[in-house]
N, CA and C atoms as a LAMMPS dump frame, in Angstrom:
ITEM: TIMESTEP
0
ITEM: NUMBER OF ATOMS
609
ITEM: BOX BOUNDS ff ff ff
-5.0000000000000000e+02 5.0000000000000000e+02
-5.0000000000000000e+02 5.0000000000000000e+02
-5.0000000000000000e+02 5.0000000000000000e+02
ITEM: ATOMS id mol type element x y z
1 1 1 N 193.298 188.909 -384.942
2 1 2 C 194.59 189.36 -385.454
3 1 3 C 195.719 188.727 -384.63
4 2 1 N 196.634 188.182 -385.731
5 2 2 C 197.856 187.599 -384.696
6 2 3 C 198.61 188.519 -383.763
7 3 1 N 199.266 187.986 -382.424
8 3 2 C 200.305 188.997 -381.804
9 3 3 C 201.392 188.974 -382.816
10 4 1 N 201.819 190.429 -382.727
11 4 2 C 202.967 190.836 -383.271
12 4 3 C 204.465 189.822 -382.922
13 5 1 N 204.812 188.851 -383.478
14 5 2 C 206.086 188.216 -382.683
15 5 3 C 207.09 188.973 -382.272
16 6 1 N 207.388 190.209 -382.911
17 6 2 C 208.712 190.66 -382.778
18 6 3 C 208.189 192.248 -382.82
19 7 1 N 208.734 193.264 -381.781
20 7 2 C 208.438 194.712 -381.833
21 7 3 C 209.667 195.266 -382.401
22 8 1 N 209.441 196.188 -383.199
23 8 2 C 210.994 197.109 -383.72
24 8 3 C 211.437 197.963 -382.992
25 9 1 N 212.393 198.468 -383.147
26 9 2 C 213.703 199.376 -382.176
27 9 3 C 212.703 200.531 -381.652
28 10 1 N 211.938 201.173 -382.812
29 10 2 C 210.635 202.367 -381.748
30 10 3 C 209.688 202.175 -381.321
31 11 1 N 209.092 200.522 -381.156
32 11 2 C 208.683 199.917 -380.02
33 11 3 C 208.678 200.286 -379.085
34 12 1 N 209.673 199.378 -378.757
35 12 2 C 210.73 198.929 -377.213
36 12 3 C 211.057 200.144 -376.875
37 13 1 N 211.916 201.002 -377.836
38 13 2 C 212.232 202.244 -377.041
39 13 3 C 211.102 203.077 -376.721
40 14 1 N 209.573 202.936 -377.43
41 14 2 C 208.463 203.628 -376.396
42 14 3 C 208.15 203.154 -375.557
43 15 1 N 208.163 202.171 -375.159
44 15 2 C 207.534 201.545 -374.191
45 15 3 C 208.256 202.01 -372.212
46 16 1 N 209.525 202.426 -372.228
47 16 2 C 209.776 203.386 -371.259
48 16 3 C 210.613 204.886 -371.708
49 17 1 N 210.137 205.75 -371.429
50 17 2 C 210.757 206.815 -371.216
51 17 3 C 212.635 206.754 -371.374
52 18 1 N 213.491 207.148 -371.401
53 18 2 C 214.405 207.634 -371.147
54 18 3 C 214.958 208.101 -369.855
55 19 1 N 213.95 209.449 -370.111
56 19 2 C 213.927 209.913 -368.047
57 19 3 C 213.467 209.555 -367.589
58 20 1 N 212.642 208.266 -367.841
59 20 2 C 212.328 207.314 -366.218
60 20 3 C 214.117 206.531 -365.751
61 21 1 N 214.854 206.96 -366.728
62 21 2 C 216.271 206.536 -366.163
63 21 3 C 216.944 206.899 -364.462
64 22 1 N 216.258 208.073 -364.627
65 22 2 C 217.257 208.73 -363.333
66 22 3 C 216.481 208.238 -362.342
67 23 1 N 218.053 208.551 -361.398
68 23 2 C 217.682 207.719 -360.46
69 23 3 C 218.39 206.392 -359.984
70 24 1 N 218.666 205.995 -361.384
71 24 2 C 218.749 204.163 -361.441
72 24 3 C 220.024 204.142 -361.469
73 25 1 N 220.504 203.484 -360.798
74 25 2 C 222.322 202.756 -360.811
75 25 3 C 222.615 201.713 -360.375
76 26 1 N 222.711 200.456 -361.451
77 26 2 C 223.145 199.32 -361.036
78 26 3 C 223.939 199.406 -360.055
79 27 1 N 224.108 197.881 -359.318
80 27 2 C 224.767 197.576 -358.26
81 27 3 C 225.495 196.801 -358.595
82 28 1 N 227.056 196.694 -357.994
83 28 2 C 227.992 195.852 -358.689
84 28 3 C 227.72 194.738 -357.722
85 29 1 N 228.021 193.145 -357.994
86 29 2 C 228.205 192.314 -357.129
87 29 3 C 229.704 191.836 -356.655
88 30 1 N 230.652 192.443 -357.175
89 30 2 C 231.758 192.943 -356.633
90 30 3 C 231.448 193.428 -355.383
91 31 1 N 231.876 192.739 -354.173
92 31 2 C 231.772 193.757 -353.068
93 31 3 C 232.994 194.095 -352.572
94 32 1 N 234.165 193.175 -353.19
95 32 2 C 235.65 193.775 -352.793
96 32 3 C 235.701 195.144 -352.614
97 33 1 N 236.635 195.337 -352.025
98 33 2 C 236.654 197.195 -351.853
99 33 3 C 238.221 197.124 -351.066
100 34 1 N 239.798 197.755 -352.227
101 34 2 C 240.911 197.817 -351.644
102 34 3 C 240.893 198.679 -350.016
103 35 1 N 239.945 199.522 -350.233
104 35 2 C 240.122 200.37 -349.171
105 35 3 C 239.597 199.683 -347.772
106 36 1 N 238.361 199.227 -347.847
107 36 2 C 237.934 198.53 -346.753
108 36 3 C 238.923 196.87 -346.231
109 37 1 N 239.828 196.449 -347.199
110 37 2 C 240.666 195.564 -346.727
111 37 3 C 242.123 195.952 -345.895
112 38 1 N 242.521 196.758 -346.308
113 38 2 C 243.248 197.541 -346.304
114 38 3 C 243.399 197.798 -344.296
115 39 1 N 241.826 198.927 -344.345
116 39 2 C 241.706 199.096 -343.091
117 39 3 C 241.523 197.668 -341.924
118 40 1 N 240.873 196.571 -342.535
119 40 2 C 240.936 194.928 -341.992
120 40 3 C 242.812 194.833 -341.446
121 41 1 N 243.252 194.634 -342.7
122 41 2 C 244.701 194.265 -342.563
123 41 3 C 245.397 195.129 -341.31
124 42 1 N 245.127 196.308 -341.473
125 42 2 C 245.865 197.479 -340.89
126 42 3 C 245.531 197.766 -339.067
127 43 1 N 244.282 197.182 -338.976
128 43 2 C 243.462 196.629 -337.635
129 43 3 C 244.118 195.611 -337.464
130 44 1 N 244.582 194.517 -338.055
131 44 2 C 245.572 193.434 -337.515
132 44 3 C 246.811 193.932 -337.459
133 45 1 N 247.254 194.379 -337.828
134 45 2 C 248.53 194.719 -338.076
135 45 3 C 249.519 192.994 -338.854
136 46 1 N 248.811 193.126 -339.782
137 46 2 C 249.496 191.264 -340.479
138 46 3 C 249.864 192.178 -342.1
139 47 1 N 250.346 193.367 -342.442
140 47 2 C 250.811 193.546 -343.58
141 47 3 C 251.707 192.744 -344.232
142 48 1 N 252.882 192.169 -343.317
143 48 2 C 253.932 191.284 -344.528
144 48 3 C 253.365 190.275 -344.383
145 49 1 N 252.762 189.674 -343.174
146 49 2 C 252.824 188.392 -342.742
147 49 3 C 251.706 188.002 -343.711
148 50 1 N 250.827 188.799 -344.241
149 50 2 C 249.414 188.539 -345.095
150 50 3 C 249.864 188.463 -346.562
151 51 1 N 251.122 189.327 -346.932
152 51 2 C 251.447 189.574 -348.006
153 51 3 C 252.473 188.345 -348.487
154 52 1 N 253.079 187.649 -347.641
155 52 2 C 253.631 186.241 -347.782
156 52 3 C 252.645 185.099 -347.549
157 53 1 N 251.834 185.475 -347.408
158 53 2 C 250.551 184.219 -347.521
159 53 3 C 249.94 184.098 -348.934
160 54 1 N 249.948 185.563 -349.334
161 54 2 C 249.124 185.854 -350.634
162 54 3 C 250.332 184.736 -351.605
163 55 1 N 251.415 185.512 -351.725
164 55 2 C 252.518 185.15 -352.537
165 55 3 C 252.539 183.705 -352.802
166 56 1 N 252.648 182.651 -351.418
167 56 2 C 252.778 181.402 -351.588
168 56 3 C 251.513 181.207 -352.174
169 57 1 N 250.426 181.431 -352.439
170 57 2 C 249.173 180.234 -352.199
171 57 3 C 248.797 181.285 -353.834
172 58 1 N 249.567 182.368 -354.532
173 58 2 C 249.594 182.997 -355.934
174 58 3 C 250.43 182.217 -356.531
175 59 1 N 251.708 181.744 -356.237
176 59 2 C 252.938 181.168 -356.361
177 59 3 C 252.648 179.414 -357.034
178 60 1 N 251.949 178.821 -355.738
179 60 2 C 251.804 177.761 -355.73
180 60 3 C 250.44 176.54 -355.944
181 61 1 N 249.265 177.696 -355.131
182 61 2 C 248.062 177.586 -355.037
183 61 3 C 247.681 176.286 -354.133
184 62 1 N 246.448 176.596 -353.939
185 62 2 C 245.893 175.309 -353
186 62 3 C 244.903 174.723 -353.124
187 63 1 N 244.714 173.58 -352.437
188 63 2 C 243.825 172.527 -353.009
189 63 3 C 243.107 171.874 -351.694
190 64 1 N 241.648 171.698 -351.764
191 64 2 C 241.174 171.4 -350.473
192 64 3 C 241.375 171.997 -349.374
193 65 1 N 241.644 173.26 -349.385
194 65 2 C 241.51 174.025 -348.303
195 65 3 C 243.388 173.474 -347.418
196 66 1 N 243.982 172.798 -348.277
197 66 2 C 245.736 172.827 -348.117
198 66 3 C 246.394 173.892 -348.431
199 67 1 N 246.965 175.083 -347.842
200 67 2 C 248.122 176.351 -348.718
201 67 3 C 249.237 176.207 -348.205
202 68 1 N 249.544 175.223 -347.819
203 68 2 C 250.769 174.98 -347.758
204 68 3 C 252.05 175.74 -346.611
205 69 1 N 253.27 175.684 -346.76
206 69 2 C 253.907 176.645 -345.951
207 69 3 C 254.953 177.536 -347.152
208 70 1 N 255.782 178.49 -346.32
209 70 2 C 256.947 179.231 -346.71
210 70 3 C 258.162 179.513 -345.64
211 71 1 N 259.104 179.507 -346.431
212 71 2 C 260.13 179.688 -344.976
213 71 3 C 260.573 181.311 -344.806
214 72 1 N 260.403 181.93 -343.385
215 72 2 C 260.942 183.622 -343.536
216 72 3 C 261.871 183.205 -342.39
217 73 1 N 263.344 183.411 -343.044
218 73 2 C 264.331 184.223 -342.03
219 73 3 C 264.712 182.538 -341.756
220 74 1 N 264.835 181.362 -342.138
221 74 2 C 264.902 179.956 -341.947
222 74 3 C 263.991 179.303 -340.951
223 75 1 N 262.653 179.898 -340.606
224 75 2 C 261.546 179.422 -339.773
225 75 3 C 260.315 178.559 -340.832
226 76 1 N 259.843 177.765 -340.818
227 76 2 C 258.628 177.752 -341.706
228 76 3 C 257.91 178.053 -340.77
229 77 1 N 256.597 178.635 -341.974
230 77 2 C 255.331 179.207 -341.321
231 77 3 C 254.053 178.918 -341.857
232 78 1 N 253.486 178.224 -341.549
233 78 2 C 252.281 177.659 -342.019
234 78 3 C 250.956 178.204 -342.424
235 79 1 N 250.856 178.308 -343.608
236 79 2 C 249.822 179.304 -344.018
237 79 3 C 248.095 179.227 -343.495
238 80 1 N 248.14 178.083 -343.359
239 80 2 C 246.168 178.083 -342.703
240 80 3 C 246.342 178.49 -341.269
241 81 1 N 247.718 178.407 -340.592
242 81 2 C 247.277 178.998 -339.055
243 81 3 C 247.535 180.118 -339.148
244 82 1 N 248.38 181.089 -340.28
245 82 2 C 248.087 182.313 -339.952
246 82 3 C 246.717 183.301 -340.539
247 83 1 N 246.429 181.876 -341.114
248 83 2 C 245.21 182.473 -341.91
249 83 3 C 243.836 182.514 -340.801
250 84 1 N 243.479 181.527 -339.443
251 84 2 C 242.924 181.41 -338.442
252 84 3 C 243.899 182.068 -337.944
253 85 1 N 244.904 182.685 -337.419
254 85 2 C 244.807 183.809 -336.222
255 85 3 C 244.237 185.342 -337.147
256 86 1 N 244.64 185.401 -338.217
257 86 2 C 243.723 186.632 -338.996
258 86 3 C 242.816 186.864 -339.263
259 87 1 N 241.625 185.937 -339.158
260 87 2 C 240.327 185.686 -339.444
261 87 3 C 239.919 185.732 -341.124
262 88 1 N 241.259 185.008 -341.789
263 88 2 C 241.236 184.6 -342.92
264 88 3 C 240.329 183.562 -343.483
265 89 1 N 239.197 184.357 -344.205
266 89 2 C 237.692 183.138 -344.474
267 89 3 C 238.474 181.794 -345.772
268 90 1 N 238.85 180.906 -345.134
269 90 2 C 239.079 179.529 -345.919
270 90 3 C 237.967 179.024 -346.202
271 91 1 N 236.945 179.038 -346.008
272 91 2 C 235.821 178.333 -345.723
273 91 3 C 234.673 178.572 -347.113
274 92 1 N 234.607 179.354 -347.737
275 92 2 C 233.702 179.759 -348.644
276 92 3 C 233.425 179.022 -350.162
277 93 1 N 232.568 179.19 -350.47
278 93 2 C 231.938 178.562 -351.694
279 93 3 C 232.249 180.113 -352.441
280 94 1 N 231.906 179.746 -354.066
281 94 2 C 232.443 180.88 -355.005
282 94 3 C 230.692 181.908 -354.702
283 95 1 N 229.997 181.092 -354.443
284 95 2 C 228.758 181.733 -354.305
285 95 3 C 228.744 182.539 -353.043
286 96 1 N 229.543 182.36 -352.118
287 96 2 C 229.006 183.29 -350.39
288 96 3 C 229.11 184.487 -350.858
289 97 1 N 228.265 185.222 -350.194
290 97 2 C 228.131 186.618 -349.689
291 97 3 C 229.127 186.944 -348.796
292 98 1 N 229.597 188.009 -349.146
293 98 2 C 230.662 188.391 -347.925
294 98 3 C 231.258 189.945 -347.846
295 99 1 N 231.252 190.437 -346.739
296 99 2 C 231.349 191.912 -346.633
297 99 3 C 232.413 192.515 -347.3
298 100 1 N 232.906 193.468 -347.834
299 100 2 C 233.839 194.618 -348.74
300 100 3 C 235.229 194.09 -347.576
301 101 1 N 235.215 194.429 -346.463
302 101 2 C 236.201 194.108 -345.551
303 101 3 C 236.481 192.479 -345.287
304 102 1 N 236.117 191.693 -345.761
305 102 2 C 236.159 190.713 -344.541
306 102 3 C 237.129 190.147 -345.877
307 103 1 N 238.164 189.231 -345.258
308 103 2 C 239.341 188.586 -345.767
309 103 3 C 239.273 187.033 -345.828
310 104 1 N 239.848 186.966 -347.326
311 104 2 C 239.945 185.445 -347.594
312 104 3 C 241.25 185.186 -348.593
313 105 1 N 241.402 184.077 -348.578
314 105 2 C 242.678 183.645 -349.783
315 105 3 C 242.635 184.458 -351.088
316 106 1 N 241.306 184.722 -351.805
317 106 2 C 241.361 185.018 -352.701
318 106 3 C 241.514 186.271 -352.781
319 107 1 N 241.056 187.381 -352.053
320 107 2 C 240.888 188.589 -351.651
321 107 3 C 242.229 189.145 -351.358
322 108 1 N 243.257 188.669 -349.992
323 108 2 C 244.362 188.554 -350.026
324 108 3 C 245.448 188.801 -351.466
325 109 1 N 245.131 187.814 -352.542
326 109 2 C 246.338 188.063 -353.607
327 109 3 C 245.404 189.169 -354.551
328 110 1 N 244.607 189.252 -354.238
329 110 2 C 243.943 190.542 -355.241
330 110 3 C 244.914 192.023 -354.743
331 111 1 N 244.465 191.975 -353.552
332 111 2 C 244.76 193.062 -352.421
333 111 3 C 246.508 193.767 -352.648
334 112 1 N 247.358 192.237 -352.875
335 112 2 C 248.599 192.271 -353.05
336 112 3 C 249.192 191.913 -354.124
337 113 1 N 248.104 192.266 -355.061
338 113 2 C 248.608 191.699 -356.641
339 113 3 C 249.815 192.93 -357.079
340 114 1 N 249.896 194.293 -356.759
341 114 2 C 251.122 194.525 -357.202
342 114 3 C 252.482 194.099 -356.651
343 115 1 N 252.505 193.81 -355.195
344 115 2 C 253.355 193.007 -354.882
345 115 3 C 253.868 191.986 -355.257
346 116 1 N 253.183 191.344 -355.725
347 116 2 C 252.82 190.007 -356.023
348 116 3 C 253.811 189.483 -357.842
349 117 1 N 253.444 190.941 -358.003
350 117 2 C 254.155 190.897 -359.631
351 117 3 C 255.262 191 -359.113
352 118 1 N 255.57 192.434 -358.817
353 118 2 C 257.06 192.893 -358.388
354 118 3 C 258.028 191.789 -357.769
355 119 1 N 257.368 190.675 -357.073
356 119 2 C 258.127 189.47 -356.679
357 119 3 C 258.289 188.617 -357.82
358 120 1 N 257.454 188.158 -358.967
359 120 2 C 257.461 187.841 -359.781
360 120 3 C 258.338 188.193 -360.767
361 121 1 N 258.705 189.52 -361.094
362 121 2 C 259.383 190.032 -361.772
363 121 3 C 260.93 190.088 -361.446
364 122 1 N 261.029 190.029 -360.05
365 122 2 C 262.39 190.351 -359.496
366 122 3 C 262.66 188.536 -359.285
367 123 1 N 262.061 187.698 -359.329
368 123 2 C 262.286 186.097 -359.611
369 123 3 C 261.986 185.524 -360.791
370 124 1 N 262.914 185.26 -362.116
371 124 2 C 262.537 185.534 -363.066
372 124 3 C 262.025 183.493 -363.293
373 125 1 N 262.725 183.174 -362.128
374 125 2 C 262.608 181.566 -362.424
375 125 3 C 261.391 181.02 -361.449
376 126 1 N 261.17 182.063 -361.072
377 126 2 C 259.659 181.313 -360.46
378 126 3 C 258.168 181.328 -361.004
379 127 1 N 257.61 180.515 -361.177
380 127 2 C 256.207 180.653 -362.375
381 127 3 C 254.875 180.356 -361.509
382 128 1 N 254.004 181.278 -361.296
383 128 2 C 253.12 180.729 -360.408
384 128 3 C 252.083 179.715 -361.464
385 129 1 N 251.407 179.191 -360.227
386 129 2 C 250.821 177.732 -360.997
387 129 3 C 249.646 178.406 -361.821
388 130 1 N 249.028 179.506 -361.937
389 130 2 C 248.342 179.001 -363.325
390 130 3 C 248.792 179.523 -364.345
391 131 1 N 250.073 180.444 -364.47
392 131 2 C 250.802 180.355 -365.391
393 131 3 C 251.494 179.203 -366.108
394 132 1 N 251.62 178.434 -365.1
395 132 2 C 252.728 176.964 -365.191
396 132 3 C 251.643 176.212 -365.693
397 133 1 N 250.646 176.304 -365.084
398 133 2 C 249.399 174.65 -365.331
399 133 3 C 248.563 174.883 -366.363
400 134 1 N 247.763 176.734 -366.586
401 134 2 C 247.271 176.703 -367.349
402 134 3 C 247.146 177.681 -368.797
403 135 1 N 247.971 178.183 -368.79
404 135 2 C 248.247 178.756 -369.678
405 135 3 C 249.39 178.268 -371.043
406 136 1 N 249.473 178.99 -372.021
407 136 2 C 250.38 178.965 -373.161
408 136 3 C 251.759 179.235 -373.01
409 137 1 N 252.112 179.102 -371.828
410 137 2 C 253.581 179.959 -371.158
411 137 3 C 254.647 180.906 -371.762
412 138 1 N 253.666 181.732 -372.357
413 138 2 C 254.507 183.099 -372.684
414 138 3 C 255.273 183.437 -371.525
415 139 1 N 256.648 183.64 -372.129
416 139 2 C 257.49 184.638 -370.754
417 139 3 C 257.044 186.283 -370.302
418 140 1 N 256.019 186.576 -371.266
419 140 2 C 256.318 187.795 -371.132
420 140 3 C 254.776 188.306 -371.097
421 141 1 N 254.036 186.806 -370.505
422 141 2 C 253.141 186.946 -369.43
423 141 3 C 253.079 186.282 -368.139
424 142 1 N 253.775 185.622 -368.114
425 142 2 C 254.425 185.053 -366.789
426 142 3 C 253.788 185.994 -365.322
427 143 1 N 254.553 187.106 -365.313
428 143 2 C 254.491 187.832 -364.09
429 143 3 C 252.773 188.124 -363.56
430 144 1 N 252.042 188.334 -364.877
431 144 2 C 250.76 189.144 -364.334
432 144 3 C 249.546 187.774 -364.768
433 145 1 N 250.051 186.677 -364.535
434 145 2 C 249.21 185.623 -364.545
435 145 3 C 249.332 184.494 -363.63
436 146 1 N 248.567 185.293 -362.598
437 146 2 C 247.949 184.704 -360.985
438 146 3 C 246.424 185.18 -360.517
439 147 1 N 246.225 184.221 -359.506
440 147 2 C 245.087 184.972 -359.279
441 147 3 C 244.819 186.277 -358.47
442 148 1 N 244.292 187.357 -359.178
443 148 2 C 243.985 188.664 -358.634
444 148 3 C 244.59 189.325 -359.059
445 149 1 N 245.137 188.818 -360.487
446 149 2 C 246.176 189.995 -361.626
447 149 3 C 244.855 190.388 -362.306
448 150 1 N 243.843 189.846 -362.534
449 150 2 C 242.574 191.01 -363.538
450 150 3 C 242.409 192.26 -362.919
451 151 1 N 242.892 192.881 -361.68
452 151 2 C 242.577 193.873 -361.002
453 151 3 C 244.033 194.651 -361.153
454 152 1 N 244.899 193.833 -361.744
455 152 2 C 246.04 194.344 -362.201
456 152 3 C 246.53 194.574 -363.883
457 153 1 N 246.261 193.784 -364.412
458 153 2 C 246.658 194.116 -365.844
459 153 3 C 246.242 195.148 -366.203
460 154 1 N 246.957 195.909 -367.364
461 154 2 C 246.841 197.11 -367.704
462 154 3 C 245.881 197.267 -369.082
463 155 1 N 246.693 195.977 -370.092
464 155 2 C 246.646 196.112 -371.402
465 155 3 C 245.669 195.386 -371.692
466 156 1 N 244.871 195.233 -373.048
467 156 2 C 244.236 194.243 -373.64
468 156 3 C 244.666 193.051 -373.999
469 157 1 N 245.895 193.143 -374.34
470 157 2 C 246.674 192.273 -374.955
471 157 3 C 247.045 191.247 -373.316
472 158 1 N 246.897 191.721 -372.145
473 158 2 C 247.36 190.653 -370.901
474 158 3 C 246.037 190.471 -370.267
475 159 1 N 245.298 191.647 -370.15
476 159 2 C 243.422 190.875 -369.742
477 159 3 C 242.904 189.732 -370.984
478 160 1 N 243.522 189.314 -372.28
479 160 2 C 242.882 188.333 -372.765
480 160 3 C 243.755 186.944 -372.962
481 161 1 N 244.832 187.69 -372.164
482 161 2 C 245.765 186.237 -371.84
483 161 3 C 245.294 185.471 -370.316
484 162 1 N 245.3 186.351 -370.122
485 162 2 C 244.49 186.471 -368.291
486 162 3 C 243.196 185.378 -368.137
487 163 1 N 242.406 185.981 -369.463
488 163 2 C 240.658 185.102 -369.746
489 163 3 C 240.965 183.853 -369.971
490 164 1 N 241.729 184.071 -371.211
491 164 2 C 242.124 182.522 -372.096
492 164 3 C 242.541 181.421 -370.875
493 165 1 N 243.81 182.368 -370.147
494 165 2 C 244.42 181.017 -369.114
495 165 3 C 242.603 180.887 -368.261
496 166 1 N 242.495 181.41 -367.405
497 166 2 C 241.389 180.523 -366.568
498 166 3 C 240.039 180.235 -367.326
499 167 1 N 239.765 180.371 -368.668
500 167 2 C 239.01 179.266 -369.544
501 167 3 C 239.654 178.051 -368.848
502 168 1 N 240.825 178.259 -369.919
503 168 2 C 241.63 176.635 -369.523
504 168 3 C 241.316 175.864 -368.597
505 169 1 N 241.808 176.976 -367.282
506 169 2 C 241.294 176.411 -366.013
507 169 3 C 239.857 175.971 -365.703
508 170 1 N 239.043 176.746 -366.109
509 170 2 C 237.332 175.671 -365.809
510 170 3 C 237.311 174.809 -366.91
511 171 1 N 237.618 174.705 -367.898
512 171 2 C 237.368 173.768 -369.114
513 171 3 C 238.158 172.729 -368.003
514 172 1 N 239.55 172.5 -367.809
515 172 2 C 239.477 171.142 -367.37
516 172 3 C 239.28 170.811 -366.106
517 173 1 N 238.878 171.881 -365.399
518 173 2 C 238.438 171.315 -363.614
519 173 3 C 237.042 171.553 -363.53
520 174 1 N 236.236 171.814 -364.57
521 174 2 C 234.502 171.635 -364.554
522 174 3 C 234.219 173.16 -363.505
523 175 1 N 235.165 174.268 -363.267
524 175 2 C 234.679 175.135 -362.112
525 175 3 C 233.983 176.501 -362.689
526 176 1 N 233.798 177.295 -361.868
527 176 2 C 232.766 178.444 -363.011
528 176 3 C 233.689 179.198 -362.102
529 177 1 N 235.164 180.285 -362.578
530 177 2 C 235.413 181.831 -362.38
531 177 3 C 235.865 182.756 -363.12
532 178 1 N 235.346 182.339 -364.646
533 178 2 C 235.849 183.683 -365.495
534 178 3 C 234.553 184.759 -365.319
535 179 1 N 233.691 184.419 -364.964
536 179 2 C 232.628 185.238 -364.8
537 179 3 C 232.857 186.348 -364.463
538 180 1 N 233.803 186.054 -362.878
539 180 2 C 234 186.993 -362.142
540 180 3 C 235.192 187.58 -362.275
541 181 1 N 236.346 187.164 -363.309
542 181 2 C 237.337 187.934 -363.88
543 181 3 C 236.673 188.804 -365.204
544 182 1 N 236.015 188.589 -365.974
545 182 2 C 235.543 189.386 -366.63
546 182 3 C 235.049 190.302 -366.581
547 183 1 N 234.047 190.468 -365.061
548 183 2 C 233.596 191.642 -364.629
549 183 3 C 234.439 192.397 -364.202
550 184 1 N 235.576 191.686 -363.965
551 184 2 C 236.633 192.807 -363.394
552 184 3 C 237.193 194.045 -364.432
553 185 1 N 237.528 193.195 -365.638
554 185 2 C 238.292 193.057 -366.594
555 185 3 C 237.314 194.215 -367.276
556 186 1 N 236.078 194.129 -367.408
557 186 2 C 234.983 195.285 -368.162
558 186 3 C 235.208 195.99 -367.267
559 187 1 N 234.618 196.127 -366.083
560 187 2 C 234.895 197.212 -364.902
561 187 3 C 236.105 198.615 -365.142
562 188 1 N 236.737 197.943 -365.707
563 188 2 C 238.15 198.473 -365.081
564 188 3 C 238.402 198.933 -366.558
565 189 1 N 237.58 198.554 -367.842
566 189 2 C 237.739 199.135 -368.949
567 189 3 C 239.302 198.521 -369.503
568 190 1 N 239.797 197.448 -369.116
569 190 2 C 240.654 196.684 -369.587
570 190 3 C 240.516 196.15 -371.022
571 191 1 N 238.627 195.099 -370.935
572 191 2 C 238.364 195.085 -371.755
573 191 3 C 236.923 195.006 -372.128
574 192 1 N 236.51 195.265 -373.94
575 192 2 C 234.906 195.681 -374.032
576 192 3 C 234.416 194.278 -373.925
577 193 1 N 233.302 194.175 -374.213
578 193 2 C 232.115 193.167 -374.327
579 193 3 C 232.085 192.361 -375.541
580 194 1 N 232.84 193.303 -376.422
581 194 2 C 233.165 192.698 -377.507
582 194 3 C 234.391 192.388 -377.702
583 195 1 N 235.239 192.826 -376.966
584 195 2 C 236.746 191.591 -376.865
585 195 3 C 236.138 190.4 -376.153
586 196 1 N 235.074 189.981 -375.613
587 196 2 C 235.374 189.242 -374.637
588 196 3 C 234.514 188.143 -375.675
589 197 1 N 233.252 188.371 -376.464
590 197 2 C 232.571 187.567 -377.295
591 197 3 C 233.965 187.44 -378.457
592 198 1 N 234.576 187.881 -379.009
593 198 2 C 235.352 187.977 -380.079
594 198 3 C 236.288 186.65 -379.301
595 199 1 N 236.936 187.043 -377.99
596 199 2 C 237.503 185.593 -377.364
597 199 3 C 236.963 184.283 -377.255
598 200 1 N 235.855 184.479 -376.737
599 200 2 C 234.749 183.504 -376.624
600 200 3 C 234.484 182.824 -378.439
601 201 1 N 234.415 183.105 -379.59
602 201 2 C 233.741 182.693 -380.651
603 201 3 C 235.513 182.266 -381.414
604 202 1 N 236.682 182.46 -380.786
605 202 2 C 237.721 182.282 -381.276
606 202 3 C 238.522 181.296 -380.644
607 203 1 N 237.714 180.594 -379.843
608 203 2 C 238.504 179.405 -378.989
609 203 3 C 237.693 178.122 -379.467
């Protein structure tokens, strides 16, 4: 007798229990955690000085491990040395492992993404670069399209402006991080599984 190719829905669903459920709770690979950065930052004591690092390198972004500078008070200040006296991880691949606390560029503008708008918003002529580079340049997504706004947008309508722009962005730089905005973006109930295939089959 041939194997069955295909089992039906009361198959599969006999084949485990239900209440063999408990117990079980996925693990996010999110290991960010606001609270555990928070206490990092607050052990340095680098609140603005971290929060003007975020801004420029949300603002402007960086390339090869370059973030450039900003001027406070008519001083410039150079963002990778305050990023080495903070123990700001420059160094990482999208793949490292890395603790809930421990601080990097990217982590940084997540951390300070409401700031981050509120500067945005109160500068109506400044456009950070992947608003500027990769997106459709709506004005009136402008503000909440940087990196570490998926942990910020509210609506559906700005988590799939949010997706669309960094498609853009790996479609033409060959890089893989909507992955990890999407998980945000479901997480946070921004958006379903099926906004996100419905985006995906409409581009």
């Amino acid at each position: 007798m041939a194997e069955q190719q295909y089992l039906d829905h009361q198959q599969l669903k006999d084949l485990v229990a239900i209440s063999d459920f408990k117990g079980f709770q996925p693990v996010s690979e999110d290991s960010y955690s606001d609270g555990e950065i928070l206490k990092t930052i607050m052990a340095k004591s680098g609140m603005k000085i971290l929060l003007f690092c975020a801004i420029q390198t949300a603002v402007v972004g960086s390339g090869n491990k370059v973030f450039g500078e900003f001027i406070m008070n008519g001083e410039k200040i150079n963002v990778k040395t305050i990023y080495k006296e903070f123990d700001v991880r420059d160094d990482l691949s999208l793949q490292s492992k890395i603790g809930p606390g421990e601080l990097t560029p990217r982590r940084l503008q997540r951390f300070y993404r409401v700031q981050i708008n509120e500067y945005l918003l109160q500068n109506p002529d400044v456009a950070p670069y992947l608003w500027k580079k990769y997106s459709t340049l709506k004005e009136e997504f402008r503000a909440i399209t940087f990196p570490g706004a998926e942990a910020l947008v509210a609506t559906k309508e700005e988590g799939l402006y949010l997706l669309e722009t960094y498609r853009t962005l790996e479609a033409r730089l060959g890089i893989d991080v909507d992955d990890q905005v999407e998980q945000v973006l479901l997480a946070r109930g921004v958006l379903t599984q099926e906004d996100i295939l419905e985006a995906s089959s409409s581009q």
